[in-house]
TINUMAR-351934 format. One record per atom (N, C-alpha, C): residue number from 1; atom name; residue in three letters; x, y, z. Coordinates in Angstrom, 1 decimal. Layout:
% TINUMAR-351934
pos;site;code;u;v;w
NUM;CA;ALA;X;Y;Z
...
This chain:
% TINUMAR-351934
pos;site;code;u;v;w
1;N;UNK;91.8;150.9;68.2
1;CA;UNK;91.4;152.0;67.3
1;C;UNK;92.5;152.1;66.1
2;N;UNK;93.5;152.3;66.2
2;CA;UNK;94.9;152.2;65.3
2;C;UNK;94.8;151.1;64.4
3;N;UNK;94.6;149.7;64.9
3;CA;UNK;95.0;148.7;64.0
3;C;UNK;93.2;148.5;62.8
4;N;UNK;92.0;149.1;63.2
4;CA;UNK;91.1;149.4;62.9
4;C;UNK;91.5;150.4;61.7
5;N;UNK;91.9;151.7;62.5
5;CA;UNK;92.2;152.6;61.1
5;C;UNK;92.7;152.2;60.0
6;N;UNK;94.0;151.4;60.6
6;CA;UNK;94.7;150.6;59.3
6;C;UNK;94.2;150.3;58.4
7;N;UNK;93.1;149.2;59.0
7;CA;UNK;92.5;148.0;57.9
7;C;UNK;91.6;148.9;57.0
8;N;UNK;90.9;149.6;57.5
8;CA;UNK;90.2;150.8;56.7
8;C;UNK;90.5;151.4;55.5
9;N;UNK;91.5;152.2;55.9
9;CA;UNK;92.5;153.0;54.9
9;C;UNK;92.8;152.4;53.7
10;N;UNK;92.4;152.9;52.3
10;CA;UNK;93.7;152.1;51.5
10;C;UNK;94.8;152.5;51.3
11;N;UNK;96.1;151.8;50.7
11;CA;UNK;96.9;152.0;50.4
11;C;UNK;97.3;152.8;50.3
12;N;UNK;98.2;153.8;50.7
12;CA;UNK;98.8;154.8;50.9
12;C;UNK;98.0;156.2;51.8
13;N;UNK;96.9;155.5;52.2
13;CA;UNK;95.8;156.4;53.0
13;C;UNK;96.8;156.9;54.4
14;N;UNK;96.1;158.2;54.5
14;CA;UNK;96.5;158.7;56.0
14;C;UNK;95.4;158.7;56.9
15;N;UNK;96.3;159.0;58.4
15;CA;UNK;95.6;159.1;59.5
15;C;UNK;96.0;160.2;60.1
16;N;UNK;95.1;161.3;60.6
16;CA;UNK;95.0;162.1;60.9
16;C;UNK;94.3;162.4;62.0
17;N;UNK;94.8;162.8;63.5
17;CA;UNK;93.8;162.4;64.4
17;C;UNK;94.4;163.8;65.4
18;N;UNK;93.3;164.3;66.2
18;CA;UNK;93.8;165.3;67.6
18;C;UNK;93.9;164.2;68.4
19;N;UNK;94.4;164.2;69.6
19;CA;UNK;94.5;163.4;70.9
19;C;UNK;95.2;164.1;71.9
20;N;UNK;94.7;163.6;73.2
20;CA;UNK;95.3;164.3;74.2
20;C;UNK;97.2;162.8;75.0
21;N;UNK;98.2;163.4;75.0
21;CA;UNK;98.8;163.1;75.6
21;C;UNK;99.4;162.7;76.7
22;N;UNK;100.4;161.7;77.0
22;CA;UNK;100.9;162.4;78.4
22;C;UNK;102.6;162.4;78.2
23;N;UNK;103.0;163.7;78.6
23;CA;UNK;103.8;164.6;78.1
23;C;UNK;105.2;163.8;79.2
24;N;UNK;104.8;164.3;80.4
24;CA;UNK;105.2;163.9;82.0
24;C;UNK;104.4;163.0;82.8
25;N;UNK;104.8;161.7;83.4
25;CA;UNK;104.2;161.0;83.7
25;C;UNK;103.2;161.1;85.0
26;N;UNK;102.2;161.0;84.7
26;CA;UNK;101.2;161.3;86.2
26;C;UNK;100.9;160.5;87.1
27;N;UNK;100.7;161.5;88.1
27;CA;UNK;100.7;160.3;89.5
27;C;UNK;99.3;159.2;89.2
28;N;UNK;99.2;158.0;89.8
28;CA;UNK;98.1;156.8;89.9
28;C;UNK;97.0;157.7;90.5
29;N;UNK;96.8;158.2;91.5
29;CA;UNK;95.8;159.0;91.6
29;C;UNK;94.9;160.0;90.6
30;N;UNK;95.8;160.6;89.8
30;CA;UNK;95.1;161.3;88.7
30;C;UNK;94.5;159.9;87.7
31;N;UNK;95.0;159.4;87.4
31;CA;UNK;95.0;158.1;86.3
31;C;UNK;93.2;157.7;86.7
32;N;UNK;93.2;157.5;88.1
32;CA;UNK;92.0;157.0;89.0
32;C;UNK;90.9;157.7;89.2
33;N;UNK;90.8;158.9;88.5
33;CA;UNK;90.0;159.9;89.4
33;C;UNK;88.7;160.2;87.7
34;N;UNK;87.3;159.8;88.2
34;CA;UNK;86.5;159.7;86.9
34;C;UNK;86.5;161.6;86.8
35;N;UNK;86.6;162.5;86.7
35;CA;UNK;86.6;163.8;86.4
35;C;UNK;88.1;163.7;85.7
36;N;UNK;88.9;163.1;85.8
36;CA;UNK;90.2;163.2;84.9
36;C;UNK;89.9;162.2;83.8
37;N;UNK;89.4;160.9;83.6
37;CA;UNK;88.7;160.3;82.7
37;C;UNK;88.1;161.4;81.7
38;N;UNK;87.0;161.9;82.5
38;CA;UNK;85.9;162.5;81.4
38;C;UNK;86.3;163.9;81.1
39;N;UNK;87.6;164.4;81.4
39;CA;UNK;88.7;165.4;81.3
39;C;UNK;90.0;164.6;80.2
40;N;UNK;89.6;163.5;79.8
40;CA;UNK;90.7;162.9;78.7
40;C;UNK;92.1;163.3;78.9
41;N;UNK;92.2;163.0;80.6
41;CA;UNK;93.5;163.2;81.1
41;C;UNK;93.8;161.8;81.7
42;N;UNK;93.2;161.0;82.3
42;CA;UNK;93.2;159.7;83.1
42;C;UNK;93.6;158.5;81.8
43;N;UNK;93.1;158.7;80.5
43;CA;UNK;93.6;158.0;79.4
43;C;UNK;94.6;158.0;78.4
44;N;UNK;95.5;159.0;79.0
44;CA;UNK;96.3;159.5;78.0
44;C;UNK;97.5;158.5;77.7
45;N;UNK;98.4;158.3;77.4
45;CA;UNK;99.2;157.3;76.7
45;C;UNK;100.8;158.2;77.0
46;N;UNK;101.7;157.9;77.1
46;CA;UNK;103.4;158.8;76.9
46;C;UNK;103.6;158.8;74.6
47;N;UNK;104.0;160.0;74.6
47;CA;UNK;103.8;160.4;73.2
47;C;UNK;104.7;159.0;72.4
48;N;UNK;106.0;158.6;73.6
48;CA;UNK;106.8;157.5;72.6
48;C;UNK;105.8;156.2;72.2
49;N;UNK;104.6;156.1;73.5
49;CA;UNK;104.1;154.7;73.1
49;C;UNK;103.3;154.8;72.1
50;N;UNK;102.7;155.7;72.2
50;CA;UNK;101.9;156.4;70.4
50;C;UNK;102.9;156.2;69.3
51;N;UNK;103.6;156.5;69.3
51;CA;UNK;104.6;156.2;68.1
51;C;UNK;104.6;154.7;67.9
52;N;UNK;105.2;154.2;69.3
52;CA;UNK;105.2;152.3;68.7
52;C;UNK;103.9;151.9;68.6
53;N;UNK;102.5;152.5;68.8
53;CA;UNK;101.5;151.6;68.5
53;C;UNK;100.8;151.7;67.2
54;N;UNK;101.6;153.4;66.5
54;CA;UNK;101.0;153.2;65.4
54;C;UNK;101.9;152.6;64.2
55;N;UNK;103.2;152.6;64.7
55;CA;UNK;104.4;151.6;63.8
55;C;UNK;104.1;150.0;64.0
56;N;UNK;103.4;149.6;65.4
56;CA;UNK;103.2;147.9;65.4
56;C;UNK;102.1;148.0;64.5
57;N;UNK;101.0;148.9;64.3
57;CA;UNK;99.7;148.7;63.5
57;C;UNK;99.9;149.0;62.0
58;N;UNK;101.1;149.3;61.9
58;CA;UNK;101.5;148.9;60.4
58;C;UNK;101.7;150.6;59.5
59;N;UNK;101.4;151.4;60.5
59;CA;UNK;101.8;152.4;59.5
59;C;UNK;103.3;153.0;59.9
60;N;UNK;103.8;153.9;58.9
60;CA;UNK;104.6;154.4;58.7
60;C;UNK;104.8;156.2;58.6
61;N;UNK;106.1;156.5;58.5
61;CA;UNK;106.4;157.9;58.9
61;C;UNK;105.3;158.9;60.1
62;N;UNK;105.0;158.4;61.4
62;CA;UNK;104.5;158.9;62.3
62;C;UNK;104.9;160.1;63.2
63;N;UNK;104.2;160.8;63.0
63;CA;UNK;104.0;162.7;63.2
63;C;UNK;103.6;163.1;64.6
64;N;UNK;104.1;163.2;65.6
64;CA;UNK;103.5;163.7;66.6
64;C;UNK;104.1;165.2;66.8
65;N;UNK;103.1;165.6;67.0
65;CA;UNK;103.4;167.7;67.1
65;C;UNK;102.5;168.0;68.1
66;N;UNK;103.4;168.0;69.3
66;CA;UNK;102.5;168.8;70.6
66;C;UNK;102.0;170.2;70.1
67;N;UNK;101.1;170.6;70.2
67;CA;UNK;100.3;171.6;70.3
67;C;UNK;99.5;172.8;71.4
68;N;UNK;99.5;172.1;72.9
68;CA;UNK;99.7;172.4;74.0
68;C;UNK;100.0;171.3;74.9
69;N;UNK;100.3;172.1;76.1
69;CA;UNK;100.5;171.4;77.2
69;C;UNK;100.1;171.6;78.6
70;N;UNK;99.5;171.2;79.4
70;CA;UNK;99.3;171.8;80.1
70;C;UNK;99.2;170.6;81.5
71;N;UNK;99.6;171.2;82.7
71;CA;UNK;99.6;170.4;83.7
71;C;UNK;98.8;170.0;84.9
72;N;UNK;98.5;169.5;85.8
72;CA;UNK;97.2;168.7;86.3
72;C;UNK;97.3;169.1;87.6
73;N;UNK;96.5;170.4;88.2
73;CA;UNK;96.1;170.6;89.4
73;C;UNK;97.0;170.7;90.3
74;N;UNK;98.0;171.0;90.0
74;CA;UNK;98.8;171.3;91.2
74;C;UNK;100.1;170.1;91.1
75;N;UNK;99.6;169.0;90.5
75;CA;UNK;100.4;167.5;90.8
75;C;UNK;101.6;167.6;89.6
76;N;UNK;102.4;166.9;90.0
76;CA;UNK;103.5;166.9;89.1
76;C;UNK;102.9;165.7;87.7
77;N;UNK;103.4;166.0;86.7
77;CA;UNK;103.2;165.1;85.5
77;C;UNK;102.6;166.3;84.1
78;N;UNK;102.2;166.0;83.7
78;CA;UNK;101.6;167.5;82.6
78;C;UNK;101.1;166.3;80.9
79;N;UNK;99.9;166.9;80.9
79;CA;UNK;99.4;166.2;79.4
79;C;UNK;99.8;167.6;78.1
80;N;UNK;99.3;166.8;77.1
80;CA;UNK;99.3;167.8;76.2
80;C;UNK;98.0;167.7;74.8
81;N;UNK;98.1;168.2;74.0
81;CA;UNK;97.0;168.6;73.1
81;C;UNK;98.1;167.9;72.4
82;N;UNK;97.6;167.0;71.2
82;CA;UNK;99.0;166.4;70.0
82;C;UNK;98.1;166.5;68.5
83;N;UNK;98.5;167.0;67.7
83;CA;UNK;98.1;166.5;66.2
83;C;UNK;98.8;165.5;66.1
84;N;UNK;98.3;164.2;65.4
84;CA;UNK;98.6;163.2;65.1
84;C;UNK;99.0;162.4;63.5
85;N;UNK;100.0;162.2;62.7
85;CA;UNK;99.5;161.9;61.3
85;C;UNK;100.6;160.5;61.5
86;N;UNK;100.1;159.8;60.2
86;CA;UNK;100.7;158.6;59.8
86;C;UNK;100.3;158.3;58.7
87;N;UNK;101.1;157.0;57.6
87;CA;UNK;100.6;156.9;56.7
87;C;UNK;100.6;155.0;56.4
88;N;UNK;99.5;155.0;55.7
88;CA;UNK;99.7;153.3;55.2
88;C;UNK;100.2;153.4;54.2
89;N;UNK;101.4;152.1;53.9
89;CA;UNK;101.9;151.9;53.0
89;C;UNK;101.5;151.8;52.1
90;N;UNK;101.7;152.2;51.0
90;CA;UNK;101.2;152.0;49.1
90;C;UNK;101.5;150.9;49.0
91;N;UNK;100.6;150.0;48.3
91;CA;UNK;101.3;148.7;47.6
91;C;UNK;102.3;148.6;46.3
92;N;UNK;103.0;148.3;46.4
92;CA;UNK;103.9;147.8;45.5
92;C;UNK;103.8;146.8;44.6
């Protein structure tokens, strides 16, 4: 999806996206369970790897701003709500 947006965008275009996070890491059981799937909790990513996936896909100055948080049934780990921004570089 990221390296897609890229190619999209022109030059100096942004990316602007909500996504859900993972804040604290969750146990393999939640990860597994299709109601945490279709709860866009079982896919969530740690906020650092969001950063390098959207810096390997080529864009620049990457914005993550948790917006909530919230934790999983009892289990230790906790996602969050993130506004997302980035920008493609302008050509030179």
């Amino acid at each position: 999806m990221i390296r897609e947006a890229f190619r999209v965008l022109k030059s100096g275009g942004r990316l602007a996206v909500s996504d859900m996070v993972e804040l604290r890491p969750l146990p393999a059981v939640v990860k597994e369970e299709l109601h945490a799937w279709a709860g866009c909790i079982a896919g969530t990513i740690p906020v650092d790897d969001y950063r390098r996936l959207l810096l390997q896909g080529g864009f620049e100055v990457p914005e993550i701003v948790i917006t909530n948080e919230q934790g999983v049934a009892g289990l230790p780990g906790a996602v969050g709500s993130a506004s997302i921004r980035a920008r493609k570089p302008a050509s030179g």
